[in-house]
Every structure is written in C-alpha cells, then in structure tokens.
N, C-alpha and C positions, 0 to 999 in steps of 0.2 A: 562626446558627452562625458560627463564627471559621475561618479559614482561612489557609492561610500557600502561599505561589508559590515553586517554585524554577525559577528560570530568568528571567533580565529581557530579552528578545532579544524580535524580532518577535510572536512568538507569547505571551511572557509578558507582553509590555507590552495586547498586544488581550485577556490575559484580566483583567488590573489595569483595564481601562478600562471592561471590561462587569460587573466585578464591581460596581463603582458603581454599578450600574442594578438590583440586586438587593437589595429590602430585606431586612432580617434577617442581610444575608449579609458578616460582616466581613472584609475581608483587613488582617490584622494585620500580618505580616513578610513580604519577598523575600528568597530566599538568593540572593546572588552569590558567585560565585568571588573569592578572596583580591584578586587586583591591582584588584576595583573597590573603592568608596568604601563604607565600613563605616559606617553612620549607624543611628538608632534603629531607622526603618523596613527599611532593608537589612540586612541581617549576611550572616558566612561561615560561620558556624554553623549545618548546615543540619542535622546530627543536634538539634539542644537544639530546635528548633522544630517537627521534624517528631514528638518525640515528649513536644511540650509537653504536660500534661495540658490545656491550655486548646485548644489544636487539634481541630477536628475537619476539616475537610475541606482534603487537602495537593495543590496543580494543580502536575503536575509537568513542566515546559518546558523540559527542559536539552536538550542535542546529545547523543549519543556514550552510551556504554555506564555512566559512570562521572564522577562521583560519583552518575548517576542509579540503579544499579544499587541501591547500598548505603543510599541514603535511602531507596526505594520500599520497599527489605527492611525500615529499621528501621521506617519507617509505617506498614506491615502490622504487625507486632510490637507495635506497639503502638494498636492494634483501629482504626488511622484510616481513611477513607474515601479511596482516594487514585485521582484521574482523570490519568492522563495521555496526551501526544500523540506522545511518544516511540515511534517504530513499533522503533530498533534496541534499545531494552531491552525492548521487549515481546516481541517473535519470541521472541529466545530461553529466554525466563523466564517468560511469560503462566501456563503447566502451577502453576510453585513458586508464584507470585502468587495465582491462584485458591486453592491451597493455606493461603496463611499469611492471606489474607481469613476462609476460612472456619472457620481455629484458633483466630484472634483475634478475632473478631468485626466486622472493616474491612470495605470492598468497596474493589473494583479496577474500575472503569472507563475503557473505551478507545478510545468512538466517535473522539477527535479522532485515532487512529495511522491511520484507513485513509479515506481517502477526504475529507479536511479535513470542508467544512461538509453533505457529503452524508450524511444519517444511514441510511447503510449498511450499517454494525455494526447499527445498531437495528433495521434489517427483517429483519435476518437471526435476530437474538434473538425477533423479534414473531413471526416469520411460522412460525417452528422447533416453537411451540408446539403447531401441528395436524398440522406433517409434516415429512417429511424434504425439506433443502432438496438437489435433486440434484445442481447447481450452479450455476457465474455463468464468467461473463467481464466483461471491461470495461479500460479506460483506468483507471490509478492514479497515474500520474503526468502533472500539467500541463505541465514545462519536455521533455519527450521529446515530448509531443503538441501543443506550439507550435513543435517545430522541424520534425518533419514536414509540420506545415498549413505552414510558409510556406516548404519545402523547394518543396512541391506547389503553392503560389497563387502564390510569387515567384518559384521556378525560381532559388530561392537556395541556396549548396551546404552542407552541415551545418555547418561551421564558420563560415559566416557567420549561420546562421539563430542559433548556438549565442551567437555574439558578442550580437545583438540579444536573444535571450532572457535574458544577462546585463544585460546594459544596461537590461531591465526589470524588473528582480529576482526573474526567474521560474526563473534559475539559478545557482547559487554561483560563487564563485571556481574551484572543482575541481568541476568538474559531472559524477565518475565516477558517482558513485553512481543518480542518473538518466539519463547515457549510457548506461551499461550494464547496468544496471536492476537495480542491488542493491536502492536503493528499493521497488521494486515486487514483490521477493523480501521483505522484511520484510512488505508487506503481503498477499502473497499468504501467507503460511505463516500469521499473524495471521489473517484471512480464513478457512483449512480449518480450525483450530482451532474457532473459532465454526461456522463454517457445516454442518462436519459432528459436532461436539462432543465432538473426541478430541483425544488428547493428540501431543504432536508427534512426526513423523516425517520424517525429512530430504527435501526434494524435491528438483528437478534443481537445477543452478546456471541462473543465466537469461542468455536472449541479448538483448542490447540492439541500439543503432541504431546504433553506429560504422559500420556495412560500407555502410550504405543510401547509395547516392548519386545524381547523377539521373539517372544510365541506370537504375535502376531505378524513378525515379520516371516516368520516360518508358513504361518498358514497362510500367508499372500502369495507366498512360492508356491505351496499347492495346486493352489487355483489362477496360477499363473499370472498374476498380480504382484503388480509395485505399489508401493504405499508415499502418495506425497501429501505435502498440506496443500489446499487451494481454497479460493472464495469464487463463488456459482452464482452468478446472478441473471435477470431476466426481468424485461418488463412486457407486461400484455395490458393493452387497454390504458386506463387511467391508472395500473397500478404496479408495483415491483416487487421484487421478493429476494433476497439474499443469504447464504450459508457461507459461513467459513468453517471449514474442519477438517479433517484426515480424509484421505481421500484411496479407497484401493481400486488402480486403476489396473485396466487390464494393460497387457507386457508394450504393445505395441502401440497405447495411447502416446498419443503426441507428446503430454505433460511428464507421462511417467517414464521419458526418454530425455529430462532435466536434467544434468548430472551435478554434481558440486553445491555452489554457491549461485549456482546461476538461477533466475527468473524467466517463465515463459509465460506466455498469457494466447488466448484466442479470442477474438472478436465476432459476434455475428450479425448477420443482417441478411435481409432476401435477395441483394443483387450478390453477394459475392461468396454466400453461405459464411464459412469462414474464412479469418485470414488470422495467420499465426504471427506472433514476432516472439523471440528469444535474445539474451545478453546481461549483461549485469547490472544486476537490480540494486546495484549499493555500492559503494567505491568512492576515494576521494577524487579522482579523476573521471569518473563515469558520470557521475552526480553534478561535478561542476561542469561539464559539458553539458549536462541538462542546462545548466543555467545560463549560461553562455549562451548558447543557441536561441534563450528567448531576449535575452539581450541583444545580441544582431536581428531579430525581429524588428524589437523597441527602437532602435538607432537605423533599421531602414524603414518605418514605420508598415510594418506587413505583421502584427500579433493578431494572434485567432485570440477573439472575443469568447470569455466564456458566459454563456446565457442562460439561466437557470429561472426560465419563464413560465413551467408548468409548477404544479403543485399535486404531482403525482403523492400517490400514498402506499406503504408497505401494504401489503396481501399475501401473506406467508403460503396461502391456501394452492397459490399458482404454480408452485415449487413443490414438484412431486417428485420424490426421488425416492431408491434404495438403499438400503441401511444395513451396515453389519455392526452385532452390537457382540463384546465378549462382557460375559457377565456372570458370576457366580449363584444371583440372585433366580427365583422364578418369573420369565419373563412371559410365560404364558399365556397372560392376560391379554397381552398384546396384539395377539392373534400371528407369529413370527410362521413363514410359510418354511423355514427348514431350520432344524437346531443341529450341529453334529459339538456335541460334548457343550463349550462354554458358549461358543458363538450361534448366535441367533440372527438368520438373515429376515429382513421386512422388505415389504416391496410399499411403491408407494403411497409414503410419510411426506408431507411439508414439516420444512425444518427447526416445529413447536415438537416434533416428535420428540428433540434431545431433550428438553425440561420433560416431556412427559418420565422417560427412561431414569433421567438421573433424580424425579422425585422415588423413584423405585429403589435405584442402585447409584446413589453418588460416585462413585468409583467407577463405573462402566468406563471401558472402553466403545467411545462413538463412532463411527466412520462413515461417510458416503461408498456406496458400493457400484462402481460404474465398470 
C-alpha cells in the first residue's frame, strides 16, 4: 500500500522511521507547511496527495485544528484510510469523521490521540464487543503527571518541576494545554465517544494543576495520599458524566503508583471489574507505533470499526464524588462535613460542585478525594 504523512514534527518523523520497517508499506510524500523546503519527497500540497488516486493510507501528524481539519475531510472524501494522532481535531469531529469513512468507503483511525503507545482505544473497541464498558479513569497526560511526581519526590514547587519537564521535552514552550488539562479534555471527550459509543455531548471544562502547591502536597502526606491529575468517567442508563481534575489518592491506589511521564488508566465493566494498562502516553516512538499498528490493521484488513450509534447525554448528577477544597474564603455554606484550618473536605458532589466553589473563591484549590 502507498501512503503519504502530513506533519514532519516529532511525531511524523517516528512514524517516517517505522514505516521503513514495514514491508509492502510505501510512504511516498510529506506535507509540510509553505516556509519548509518544497522537495520531491516533501510538498505543500497537501490536498493533491491526500486525494492522490495512488494513495491509500494518509498518517496524519499536524498540531492545531487546521489545515488538519480540511485534509482529513478531503481524505475521507475521497474513500482513504486515514490514522491520526491529532487528539484536537478529533474531539470535535470524531461523530462527522465516522460519518464520511462510512459514505466513502475510508476508515478513520485514532489509537495514537489518547493515550500515545498504550492501546487504549483498542481495548476499549475489543472488550465493547461482549459488553458495555461502564467506565475508566486514569492519567492522560505525562508532562502534568511528571510534575506532580517531582512536586511530591523533590519538594520542588510547580514552576520549577514545570521548568525541568521542559528542559526534558515532556512540556512545550506554552504548557497551557497540559497545566490545565485542556489535553486531557480532548481525550477524555475522544474516550466517551468510544467507550460508550455515542455521539458527542459537551462535558464539563476541566480543572488542572495550577493551584496545587506544596502545602498541599504536605497535607496529602498526612493523610497518606498522593496527588495525581486524572479524568473519572462513568455511564449509567442513557446517560454519562465526566471530571477532569486533581485527584488525592490514597498511597496504594493503583494510579497514585504512576511515576514520571508515564500514563495509567483503568477500565471497568461487570465481567472483569477492572483491568488496568500502564506505559507511555506521549513519545515520538510510542505514538508512531500507535500508528503503525493500525496501519497493519488497514493492509490486513482486521480495523475495529468505531460506532457511535447511541446518542447518550451528559448527567453530571450520576457522578458523586468527594471533594477536598483548600480555600481562604468561608466555605460554610456548603455544608463541608470537616474543615482542619484551609481545607474543607465534602462528600458527595457531582462535578457542577467546582463552578459552585470557584463562584465563591476563584482561587480555590479543587481536588477529588478518593
């Protein structure tokens, strides 16, 4: 099969290097954007290739919404097989995507948007086949979950653990997106779609780690708790419900035994309660082997179909959780069942409690307390 790469960045050069390792499997052209260097193998022409008749399988590795937006449309359109790792064009488009796969005859695959080299999407298409899955948690993002380990191992303050996780390349230049876990919002919306196989429904906005500091990572050691990010989801009935936010878990939770840059997640359902998977959620080599894998899929023709045939609907109400909140303000009102000095512990809140708090105390620190 011939294939053609848009995007030549970290992620597109590790899947240009494993594609070598694939017989039968040609990559013909790179799309780069205009200011690179326009050569046979390269071009900027990323419509004429993606809907080359000689194309079949398009790996798509660009940043940002756009020009990935409009190539993945015109590749579908024109019955191509297209794998990408792009989590922000998929969130919002996955629904149209399944769509123009199944008009034209293409497929859309996505293992490499959530979870890099852990094939997460893939258990979740496997295991969906006997039953319903009734939810998962886990870490999704690595440079959030290497600043808290060494927040917590070096008693270093977020900005500097933030510093060293750039300086490793575990975080961009603008690290909003995984400070405050819009990241992990793309994959967590990505995530319900698959896991409960409906079409999209707006969840909450997500709270990140800006607020965490190390009085709170002190008082997690009190109460013998580690502190990671995570997204909690669940569906009951016709409906689902999702949190993304800090999370203090107790010492011997599964999650809160993540160390570094790594990503872990759990899965549940009634036959198997849970099953856990752990490894790296991000990587130029972890990610293209996501990709890869569903390209030998496509070329032996065995891809899990993604089906998004309910039209489940958010229900926050179903998601009852506890809450630690540290806050200067009177939280009283609230009815918090212990306060010791700043922190105020609640017990079963659905997760509209965070607006309720930060129309109180913008500043609060938020947390799940499990």
């Amino acid at each position: 099969m011939n294939a053609v790469l848009l995007g030549y960045g970290t992620v597109g050069k590790g899947v240009e290097r494993l594609c070598n390792q694939v017989a039968d499997l040609n990559l013909t052209n790179v799309f780069v954007l205009p200011q690179f260097e326009d050569l046979p193998y390269f071009t900027n022409d990323g419509e004429r290739i993606v809907t080359d008749p000689d194309t079949d399988i398009v790996f798509e590795c660009l940043s940002g919404t756009e020009p990935a937006n409009t190539l993945i449309t015109k590749a579908l359109e024109a019955g191509k097989h297209v794998i990408t790792s792009n989590k922000a064009v998929v969130s919002p488009n996955l629904e149209r995507y399944v769509e123009l796969a199944k008009r034209y005859g293409g497929s859309i695959q996505i293992e490499a948007s959530v979870a890099g080299g852990i094939p997460f999407l893939d258990a979740i298409l496997k295991l969906q086949r006997l039953e319903e899955i009734d939810g998962y948690e886990g870490i999704f993002n690595g440079t959030s979950n290497y600043i808290l380990d060494q927040m917590q191992k070096e008693g270093v303050a977020l900005k500097d653990a933030l510093k060293e996780a750039q300086k490793r390349g575990y975080a961009e230049a603008d690290p909003t997106n995984d400070i405050e876990g819009i990241d992990v919002f793309y994959k967590t919306n990505i995530t319900n779609m698959l896991a409960y196989q409906t079409k999209n429904d707006a969840i909450l906005p997500p709270l990140g780690i800006s607020k965490i500091d190390q009085k709170d990572i002190e008082y997690a050691k009190k109460h013998k708790k580690v502190i990671r990010h995570i997204a909690r989801s669940i569906q009951k009935g016709n409906a689902f419900a999702s949190v993304i936010a800090p999370a203090f878990l107790d010492e011997e939770n599964y999650l809160a035994n993540t160390p570094s840059n790594y990503n872990a997640q759990l899965l549940f359902a009634n036959s198997f309660d849970q099953l856990g998977y752990f490894g790296q959620g991000a990587g130029q080599l972890a990610t293209a082997q996501a990709m890869l894998a569903n390209a030998l899929d496509t070329m032996e023709h065995r891809e899990r179909k993604i089906v998004l045939n309910n039209d489940k609907k958010v229900d926050n109400s179903i998601l009852q959780e506890d809450w630690i909140v540290r806050s200067k303000k009177d939280l009283s009102s609230l009815l918090p069942v212990r306060q010791e000095n700043e922190y105020f512990l609640f017990e079963k809140k659905d997760p509209t409690f965070i607006a309720t708090v930060q129309e109180i105390d913008p500043e609060a620190m938020i947390a799940l307390w499990k």
